[in-house]
C-alpha positions as CSV (number, residue, x, y, z in Angstrom):
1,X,162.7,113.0,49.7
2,X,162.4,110.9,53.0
3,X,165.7,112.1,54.1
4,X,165.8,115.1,56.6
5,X,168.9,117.1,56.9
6,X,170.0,117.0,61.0
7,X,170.3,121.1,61.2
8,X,166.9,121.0,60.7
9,X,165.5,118.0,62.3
10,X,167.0,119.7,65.3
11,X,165.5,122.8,64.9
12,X,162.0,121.1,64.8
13,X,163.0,119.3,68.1
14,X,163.9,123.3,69.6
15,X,160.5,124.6,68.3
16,X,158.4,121.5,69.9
17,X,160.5,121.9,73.5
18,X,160.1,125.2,73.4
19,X,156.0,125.3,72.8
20,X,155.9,122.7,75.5
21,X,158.4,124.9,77.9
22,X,156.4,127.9,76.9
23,X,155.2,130.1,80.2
24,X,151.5,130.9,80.6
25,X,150.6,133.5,82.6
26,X,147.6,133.6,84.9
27,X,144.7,135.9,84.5
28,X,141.2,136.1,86.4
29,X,138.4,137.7,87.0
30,X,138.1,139.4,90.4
31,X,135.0,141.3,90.1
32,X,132.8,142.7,86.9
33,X,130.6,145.1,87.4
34,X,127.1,143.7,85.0
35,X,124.7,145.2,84.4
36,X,125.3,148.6,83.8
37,X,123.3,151.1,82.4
38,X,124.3,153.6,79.1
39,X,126.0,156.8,80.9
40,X,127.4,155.3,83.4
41,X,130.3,153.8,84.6
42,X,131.7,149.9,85.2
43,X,134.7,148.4,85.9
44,X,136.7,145.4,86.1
45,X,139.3,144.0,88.2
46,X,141.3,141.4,87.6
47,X,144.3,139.1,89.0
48,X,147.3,138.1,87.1
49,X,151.2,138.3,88.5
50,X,152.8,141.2,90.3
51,X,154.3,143.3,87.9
52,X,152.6,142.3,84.6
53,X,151.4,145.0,81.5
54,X,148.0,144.1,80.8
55,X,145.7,145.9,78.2
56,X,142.0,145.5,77.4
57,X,139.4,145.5,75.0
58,X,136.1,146.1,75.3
59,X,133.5,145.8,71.9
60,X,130.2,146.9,71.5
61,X,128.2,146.5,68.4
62,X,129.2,149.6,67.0
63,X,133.3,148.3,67.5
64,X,136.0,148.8,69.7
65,X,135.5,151.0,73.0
66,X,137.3,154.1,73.1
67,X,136.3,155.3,76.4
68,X,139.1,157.0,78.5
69,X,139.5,154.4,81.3
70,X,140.3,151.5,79.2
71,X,144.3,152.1,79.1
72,X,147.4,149.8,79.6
73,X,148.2,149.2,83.1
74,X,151.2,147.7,85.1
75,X,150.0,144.7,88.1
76,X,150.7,146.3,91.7
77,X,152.7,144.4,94.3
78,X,149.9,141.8,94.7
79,X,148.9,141.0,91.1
80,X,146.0,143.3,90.6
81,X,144.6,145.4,88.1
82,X,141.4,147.6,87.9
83,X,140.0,149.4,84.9
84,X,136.9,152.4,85.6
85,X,135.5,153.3,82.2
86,X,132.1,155.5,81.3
87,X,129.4,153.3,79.3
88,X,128.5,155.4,76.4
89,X,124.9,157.3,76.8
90,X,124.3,155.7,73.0
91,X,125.7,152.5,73.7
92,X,123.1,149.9,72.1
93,X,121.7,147.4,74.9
94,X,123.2,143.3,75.1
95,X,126.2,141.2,76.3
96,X,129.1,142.8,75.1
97,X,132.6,141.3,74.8
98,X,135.8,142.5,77.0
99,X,139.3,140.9,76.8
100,X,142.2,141.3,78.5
101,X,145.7,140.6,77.9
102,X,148.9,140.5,80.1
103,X,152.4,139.8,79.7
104,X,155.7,139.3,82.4
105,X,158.5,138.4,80.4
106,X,158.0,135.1,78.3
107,X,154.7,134.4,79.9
108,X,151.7,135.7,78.1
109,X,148.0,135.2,79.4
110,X,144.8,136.3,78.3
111,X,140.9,136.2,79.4
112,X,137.9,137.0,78.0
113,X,134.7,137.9,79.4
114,X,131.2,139.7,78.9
115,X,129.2,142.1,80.4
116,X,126.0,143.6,80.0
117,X,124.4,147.1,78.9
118,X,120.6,147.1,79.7
């Protein structure tokens, strides 16, 4: 023991440089909208780079949302993206989680947000 091997000293050196070169990608909130009523609809816009695939998630206390709007989407030419999706008539009132995740290439970024049934 004590001794490391240089193969793999050097591959610990490539990890660290890369998890320090490692591109994040922005992503922000533009406009939410909260509160929103059961049976009816709310959206969310967000900012990230031109061209990225984003997806989201929206939870509710009875799981994951499977409501028709929430789909992967591609950024347009200025970095936007806009989801429209119907609040379930049975949906069960609170702050309920939503995240979103896009990638471009190496970069990855993520947000996560709530908003409200009442």
């Amino acid at each position: 023991m004590g001794r490391v091997r240089l193969p793999v000293a050097i591959f610990i050196l490539l990890a660290a440089v890369g998890s320090v070169w490692a591109a994040d990608l922005r992503v922000a909130v533009v406009s939410l909208s909260s509160p929103v009523a059961p049976f009816s609809d709310a959206t969310l816009e967000i900012q990230t780079a031109p061209g990225a695939a984003c997806v989201i998630a929206v939870r509710h206390k009875s799981g994951p949302s499977r409501a028709r709007g929430l789909v992967p989407k591609t950024a347009d030419g200025k970095g936007r993206v806009a989801w429209l999706w119907r609040v379930g008539s049975n949906t069960t009132p609170g702050q309920w989680p939503i995240e979103v995740t896009c990638e471009k290439g190496a970069a990855r970024g993520s947000l996560r947000t709530t908003f409200e049934v009442r």
